[in-house]
C-alpha positions in Angstrom: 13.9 21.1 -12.9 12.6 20.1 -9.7 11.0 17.0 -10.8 14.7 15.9 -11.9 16.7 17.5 -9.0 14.4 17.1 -5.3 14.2 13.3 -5.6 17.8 13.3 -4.9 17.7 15.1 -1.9 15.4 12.2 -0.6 14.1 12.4 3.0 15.2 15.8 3.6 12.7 17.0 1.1 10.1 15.2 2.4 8.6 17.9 4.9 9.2 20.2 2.1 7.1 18.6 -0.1 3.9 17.4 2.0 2.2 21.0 2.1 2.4 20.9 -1.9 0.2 18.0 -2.1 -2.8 21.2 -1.2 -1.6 23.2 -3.8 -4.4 24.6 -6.0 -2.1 24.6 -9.2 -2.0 21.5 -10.7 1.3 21.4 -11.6 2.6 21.8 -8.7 0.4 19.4 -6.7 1.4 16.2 -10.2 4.9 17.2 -9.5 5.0 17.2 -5.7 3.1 14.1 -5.5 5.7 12.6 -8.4 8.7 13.6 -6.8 7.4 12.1 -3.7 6.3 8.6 -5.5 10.2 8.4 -6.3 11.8 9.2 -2.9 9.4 7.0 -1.5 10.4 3.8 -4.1 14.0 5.1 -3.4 13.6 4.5 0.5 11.7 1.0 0.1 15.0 -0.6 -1.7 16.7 -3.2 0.2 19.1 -2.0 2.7 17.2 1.6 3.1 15.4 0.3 6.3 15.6 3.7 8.5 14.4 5.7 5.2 11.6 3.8 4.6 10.5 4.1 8.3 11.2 7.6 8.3 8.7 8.3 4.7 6.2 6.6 5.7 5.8 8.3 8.9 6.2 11.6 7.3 3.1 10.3 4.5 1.1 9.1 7.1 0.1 12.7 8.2 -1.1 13.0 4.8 -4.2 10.7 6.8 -4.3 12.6 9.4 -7.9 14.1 10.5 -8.9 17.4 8.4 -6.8 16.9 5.4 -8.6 17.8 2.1 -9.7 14.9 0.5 -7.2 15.0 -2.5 -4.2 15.0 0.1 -5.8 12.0 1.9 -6.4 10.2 -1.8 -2.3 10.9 -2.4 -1.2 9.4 1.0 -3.5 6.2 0.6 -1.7 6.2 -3.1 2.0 6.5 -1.7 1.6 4.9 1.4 2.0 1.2 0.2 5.1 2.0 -1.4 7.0 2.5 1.7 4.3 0.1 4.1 6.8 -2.6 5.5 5.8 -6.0 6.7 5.8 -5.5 10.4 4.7 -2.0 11.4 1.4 -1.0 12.2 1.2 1.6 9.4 -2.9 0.9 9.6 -3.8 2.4 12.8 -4.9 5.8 10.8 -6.7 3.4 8.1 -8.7 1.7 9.7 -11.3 4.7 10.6 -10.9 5.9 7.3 -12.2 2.4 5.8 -14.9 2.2 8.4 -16.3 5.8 7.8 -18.8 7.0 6.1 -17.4 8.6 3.2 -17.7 5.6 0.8 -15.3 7.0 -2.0 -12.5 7.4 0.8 -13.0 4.2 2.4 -13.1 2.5 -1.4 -9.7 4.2 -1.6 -8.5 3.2 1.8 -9.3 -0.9 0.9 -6.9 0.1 -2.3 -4.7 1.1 -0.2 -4.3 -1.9 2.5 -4.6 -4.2 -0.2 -1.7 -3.3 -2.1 0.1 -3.0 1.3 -0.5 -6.6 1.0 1.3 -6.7 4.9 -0.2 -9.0 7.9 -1.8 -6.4 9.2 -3.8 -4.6 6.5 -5.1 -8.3 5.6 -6.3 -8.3 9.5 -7.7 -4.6 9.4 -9.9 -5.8 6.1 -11.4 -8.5 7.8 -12.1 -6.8 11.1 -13.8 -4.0 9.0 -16.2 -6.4 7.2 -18.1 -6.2 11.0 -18.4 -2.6 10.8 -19.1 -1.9 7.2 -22.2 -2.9 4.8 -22.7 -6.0 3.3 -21.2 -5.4 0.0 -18.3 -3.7 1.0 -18.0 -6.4 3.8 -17.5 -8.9 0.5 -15.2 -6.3 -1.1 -13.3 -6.3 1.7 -13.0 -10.0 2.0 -12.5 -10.7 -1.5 -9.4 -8.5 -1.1 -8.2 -10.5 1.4 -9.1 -13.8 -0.9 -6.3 -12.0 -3.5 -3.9 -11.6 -1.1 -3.6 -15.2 0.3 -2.2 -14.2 3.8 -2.1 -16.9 5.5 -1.9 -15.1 8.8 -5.4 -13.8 8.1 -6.9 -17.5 7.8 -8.8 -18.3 11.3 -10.4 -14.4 11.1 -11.4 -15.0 8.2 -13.0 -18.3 8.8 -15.0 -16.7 11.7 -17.3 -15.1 8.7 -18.4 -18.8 7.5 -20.9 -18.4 9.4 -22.2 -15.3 8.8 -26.3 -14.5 8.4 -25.6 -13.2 4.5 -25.1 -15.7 2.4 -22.8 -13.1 0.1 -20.2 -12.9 3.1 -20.5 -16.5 4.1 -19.3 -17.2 0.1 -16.8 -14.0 0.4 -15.3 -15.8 3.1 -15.3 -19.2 1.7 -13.4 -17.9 -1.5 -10.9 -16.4 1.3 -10.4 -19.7 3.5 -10.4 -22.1 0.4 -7.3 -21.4 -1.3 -4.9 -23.0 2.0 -6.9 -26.1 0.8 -6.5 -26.9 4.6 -8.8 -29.7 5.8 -10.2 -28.2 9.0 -12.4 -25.7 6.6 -13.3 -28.8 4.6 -16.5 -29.0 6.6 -17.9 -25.4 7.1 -17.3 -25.2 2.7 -19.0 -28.3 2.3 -22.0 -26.6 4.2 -21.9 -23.2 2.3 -21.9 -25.3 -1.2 -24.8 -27.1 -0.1 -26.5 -23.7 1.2 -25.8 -22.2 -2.2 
């Protein structure tokens, strides 16, 4: 009954429903996390603007330092569901992806990458600095996917990276724009190869 009857309520059931995420009953926790998958869908439609702002600042304390890792795996779930274009929603990200708990930061690329936004493309390829080699690649091949092309001249800073695996991360990244000015550095990394 409450799986059919809180995702009506919407944003008011929100607050409500964040400290169920914890829950050591199952149920409860598939449910909670359910209803909230549907309000959040609910305030992403077209015309919903203030609701969608409002969920996703709710869900971002779900990221918040401290939280039990199965909370923080749910927010990084439901968080691109509500992420709009335009608002920093990566600012609590961007540590997690960077940390040292490589399941969670795994889980926070996920997460930016089906954000798909300017700014999650931008946290990826600021991370690949600050992460190790392969998940500097898994990073970048991310941002390959997503084809932003916001992200291009950032990207296009690891061309000349020292590992060959970035420098070919980041040429699968830059070479879809087929723009000319990366002609050049491509030319260089096939030659390299």
């Amino acid at each position: 009954r409450a799986r059919q009857l809180l995702p009506r309520h919407g944003v008011a059931a929100v607050d409500h429903l964040l400290p169920l995420l914890a829950s050591e009953d199952q149920g409860v926790k598939l449910t909670a996390y359910n209803v909230l998958a549907d309000i959040a869908n609910a305030a992403a439609a077209p015309g919903r603007e203030a609701e969608r702002d409002t969920v996703a600042r709710k869900l971002l304390t779900l990221l918040e330092p401290g939280q039990p890792d199965p909370v923080l795996y749910q927010g990084l779930r439901l968080l691109p569901i509500v992420a709009p274009q335009g608002f920093d929603f990566v600012q609590p990200i961007q540590p997690i992806l960077v940390g040292t708990d490589t399941r969670a930061a795994e889980k926070a690329r996920e997460c930016l990458t089906l954000m798909a936004t300017d700014s999650a493309c931008d946290t990826m390829v600021r991370a690949a600095n600050a992460v190790n080699t392969p998940f500097a690649i898994a990073l970048l091949d991310s941002v390959a996917m997503l084809r932003n092309p916001q992200s291009l001249d950032i990207v296009a800073s690891y061309l000349n990276n020292l590992d060959p695996g970035i420098r070919v991360a980041a040429a699968r990244a830059v070479a879809w724009s087929g723009n000319v000015k990366y002609a050049a550095p491509l030319a260089e990394i096939i030659a390299k190869a």
